[in-house]
Residue frames as a rotation matrix with the C-alpha (Angstrom) as fourth column:
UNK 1
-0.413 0.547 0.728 94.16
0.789 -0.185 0.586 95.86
0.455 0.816 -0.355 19.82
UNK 2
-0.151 0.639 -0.754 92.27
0.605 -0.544 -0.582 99.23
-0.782 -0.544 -0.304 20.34
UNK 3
0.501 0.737 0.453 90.00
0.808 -0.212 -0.549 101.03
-0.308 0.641 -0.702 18.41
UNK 4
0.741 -0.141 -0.656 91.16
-0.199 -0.980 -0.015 104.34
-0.641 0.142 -0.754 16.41
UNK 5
0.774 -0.548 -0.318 94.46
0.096 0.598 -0.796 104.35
0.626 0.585 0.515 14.54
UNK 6
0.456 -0.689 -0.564 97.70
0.889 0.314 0.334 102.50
-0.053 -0.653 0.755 15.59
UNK 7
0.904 -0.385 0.187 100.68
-0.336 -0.908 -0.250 105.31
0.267 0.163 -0.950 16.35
UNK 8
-0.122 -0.828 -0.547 104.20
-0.157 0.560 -0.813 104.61
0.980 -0.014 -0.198 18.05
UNK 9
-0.667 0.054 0.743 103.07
-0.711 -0.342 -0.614 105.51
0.221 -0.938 0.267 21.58
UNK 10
0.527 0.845 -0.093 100.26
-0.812 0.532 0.238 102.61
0.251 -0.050 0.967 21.07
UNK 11
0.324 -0.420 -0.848 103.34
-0.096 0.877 -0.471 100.20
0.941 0.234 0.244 21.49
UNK 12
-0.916 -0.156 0.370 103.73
-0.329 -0.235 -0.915 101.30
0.229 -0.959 0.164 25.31
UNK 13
-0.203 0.528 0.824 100.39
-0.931 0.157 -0.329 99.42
-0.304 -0.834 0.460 25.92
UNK 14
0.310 0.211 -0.927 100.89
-0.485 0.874 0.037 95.74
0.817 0.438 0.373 24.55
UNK 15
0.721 0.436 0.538 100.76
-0.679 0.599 0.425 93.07
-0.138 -0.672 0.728 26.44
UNK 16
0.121 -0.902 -0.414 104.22
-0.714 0.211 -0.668 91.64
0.690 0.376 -0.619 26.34
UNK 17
-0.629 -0.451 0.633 104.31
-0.730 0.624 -0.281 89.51
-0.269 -0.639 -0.721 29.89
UNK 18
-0.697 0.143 0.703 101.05
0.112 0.990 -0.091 87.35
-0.708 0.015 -0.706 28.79
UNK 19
-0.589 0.311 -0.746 99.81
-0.685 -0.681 0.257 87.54
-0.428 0.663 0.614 25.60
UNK 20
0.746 0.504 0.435 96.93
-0.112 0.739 -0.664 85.33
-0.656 0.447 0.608 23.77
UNK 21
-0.856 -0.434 -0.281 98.74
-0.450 0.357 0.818 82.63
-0.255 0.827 -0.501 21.19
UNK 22
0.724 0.685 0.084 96.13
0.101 0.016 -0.995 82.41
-0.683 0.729 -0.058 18.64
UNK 23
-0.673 -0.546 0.499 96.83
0.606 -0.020 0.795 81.63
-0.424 0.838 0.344 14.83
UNK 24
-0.228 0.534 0.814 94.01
0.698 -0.493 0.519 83.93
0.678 0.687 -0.261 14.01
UNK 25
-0.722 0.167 -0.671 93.26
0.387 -0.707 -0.592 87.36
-0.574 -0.687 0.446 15.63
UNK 26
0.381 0.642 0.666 90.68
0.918 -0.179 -0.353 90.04
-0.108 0.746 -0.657 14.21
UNK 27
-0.963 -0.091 -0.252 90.41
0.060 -0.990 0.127 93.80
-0.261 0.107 0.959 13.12
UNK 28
0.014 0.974 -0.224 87.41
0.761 -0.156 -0.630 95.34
-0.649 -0.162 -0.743 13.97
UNK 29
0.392 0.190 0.900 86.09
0.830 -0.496 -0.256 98.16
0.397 0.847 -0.352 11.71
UNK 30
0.420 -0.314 0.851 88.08
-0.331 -0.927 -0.179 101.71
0.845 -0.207 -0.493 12.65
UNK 31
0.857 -0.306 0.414 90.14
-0.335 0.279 0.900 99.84
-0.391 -0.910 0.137 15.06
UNK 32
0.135 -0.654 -0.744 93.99
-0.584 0.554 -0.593 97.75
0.800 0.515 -0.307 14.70
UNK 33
0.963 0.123 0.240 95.53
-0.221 0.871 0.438 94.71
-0.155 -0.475 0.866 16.06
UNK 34
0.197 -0.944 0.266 99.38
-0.980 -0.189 0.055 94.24
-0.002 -0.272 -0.962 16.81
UNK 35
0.876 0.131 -0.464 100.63
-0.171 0.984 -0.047 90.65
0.450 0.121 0.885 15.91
UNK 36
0.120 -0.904 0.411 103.68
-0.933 0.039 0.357 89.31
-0.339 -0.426 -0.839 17.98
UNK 37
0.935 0.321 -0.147 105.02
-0.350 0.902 -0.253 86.04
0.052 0.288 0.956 15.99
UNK 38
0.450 -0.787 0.422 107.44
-0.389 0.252 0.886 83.86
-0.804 -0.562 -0.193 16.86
UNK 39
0.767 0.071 -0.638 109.00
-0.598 0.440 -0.669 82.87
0.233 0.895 0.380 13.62
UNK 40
0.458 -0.663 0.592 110.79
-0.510 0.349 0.786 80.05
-0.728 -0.662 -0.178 14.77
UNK 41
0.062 -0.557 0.828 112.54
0.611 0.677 0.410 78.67
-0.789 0.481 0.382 11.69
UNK 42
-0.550 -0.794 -0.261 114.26
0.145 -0.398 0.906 79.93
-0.823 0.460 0.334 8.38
UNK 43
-0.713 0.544 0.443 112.62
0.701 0.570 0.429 80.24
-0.019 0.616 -0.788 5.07
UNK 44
-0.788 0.498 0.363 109.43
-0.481 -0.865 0.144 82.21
0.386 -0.061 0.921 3.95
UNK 45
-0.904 0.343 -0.254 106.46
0.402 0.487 -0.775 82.58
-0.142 -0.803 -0.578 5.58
UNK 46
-0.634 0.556 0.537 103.04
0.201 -0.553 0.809 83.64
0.746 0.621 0.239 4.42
UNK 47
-0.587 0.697 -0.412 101.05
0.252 -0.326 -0.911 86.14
-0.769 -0.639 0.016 6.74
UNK 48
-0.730 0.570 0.377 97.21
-0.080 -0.619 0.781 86.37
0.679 0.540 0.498 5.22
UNK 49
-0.629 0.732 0.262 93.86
-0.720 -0.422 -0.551 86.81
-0.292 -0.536 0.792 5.59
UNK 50
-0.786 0.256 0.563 91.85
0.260 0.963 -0.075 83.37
-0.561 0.088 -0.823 5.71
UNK 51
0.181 0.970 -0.165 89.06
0.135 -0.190 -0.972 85.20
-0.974 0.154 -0.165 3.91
UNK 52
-0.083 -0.279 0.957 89.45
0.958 0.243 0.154 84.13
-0.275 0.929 0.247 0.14
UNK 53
0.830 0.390 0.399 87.72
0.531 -0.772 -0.349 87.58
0.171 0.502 -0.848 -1.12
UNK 54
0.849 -0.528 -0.027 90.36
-0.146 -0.282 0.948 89.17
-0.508 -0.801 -0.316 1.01
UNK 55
0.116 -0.934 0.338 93.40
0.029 0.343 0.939 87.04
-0.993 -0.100 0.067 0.05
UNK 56
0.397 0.088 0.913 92.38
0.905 -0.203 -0.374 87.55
0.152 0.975 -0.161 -4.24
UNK 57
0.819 0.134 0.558 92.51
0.279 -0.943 -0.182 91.25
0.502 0.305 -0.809 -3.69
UNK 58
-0.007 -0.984 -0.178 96.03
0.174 0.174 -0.969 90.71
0.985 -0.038 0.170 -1.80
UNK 59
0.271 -0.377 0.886 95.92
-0.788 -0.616 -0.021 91.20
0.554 -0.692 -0.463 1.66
UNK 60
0.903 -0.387 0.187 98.62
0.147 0.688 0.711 88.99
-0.404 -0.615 0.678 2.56
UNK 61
0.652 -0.755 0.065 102.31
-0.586 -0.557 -0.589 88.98
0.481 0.346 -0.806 2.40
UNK 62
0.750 -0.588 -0.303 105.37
0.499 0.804 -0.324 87.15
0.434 0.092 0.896 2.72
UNK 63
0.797 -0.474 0.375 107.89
-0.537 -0.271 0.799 87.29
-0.276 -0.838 -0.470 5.60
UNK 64
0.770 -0.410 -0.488 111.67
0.219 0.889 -0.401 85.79
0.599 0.202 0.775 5.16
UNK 65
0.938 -0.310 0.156 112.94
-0.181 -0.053 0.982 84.81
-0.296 -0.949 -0.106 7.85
UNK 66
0.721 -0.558 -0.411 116.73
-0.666 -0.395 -0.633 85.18
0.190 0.730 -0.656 6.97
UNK 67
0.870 -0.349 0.348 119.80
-0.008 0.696 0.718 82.66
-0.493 -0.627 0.603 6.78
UNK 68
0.189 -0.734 -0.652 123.33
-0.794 -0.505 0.338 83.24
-0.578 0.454 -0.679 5.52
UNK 69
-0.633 -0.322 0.704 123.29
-0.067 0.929 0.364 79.47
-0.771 0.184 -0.609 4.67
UNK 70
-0.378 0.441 -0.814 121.89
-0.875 -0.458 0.159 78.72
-0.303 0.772 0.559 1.37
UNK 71
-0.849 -0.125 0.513 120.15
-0.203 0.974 -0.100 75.54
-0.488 -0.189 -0.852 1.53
UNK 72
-0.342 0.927 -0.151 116.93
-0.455 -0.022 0.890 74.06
0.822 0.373 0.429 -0.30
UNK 73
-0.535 0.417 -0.735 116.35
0.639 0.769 -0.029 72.48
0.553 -0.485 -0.678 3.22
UNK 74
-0.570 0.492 -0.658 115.07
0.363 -0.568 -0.739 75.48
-0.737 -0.660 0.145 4.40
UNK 75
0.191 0.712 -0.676 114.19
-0.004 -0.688 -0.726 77.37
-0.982 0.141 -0.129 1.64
UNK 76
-0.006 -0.281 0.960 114.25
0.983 0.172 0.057 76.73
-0.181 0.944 0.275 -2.43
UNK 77
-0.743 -0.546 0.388 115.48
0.626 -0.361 0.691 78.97
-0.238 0.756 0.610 -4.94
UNK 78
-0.097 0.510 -0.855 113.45
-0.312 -0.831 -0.460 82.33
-0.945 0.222 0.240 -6.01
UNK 79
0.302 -0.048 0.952 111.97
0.783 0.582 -0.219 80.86
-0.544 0.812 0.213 -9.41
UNK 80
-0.767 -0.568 -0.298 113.07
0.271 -0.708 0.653 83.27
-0.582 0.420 0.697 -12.47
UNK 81
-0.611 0.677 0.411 109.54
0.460 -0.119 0.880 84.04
0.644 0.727 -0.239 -13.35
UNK 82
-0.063 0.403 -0.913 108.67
0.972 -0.182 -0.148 85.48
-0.226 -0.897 -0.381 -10.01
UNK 83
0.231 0.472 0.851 106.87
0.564 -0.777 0.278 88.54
0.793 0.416 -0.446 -10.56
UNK 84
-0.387 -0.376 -0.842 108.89
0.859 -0.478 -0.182 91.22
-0.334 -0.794 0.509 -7.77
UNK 85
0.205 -0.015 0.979 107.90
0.454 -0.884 -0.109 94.03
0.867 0.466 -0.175 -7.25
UNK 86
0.968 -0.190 0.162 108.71
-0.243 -0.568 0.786 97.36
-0.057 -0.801 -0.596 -4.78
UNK 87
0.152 -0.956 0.250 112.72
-0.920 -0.044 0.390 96.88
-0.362 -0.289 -0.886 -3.14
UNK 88
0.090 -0.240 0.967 112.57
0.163 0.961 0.223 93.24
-0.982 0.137 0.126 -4.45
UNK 89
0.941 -0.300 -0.155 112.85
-0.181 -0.061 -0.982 94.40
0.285 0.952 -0.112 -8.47
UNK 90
0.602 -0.764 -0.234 116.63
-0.369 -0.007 -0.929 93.25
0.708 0.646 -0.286 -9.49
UNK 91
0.273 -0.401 0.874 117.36
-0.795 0.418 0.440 91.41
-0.541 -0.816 -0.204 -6.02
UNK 92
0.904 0.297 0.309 117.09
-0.284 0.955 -0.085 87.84
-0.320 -0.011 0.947 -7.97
C-alpha cells in the first residue's frame, strides 16, 4: 500500500518475499492497496467489500478461477437469467 495513485512502476516495491496473509486489508483515503491471492481451487470467487453500504452500491466482483473440466463439483452452471454484462454479454 502507499498513499497517492497506484502506476506500473508501484509494482517494483511490493513485498513479494514476506507478505501479511490477512483476509481483510484497507484503503486509506487518496491512497491504494495491492492484493496478492492465492486462489487455490477452481470455480468462482467473490472479492468484496465487507461494508454492506459498500457491497449494495457494487464494489465487489467475481473472479473465475478457470478449468477445462466441466464439472458441478467445482462449479455449477451459469443460470439463464444471469444478468451479464461488459465482455460477459453472449458468453452463456
Amino acid at each position: 500500500m502507499d498513499s497517492g495513485i497506484w502506476t506500473p512502476d508501484s509494482r517494483k516495491e511490493y513485498n513479494l518475499a514476506d507478505a501479511v496473509s490477512r483476509c481483510t486489508t484497507q484503503v486509506y483515503p487518496r491512497s491504494w492497496t495491492a492484493i496478492y491471492m492465492a486462489l487455490d481451487n477452481v470455480g468462482m470467487w467473490n472479492i468484496r467489500s465487507e461494508f454492506w453500504a459498500r457491497q449494495y452500491l457494487g464494489q465487489q466482483f467475481y473472479m473465475r478461477v478457470y478449468s477445462p473440466v466441466e464439472s458441478p463439483r467445482d462449479e455449477y452452471p451459469l443460470p439463464k437469467n444471469a444478468l451479464l454484462c461488459g465482455r460477459a454479454v453472449g458468453r452463456t
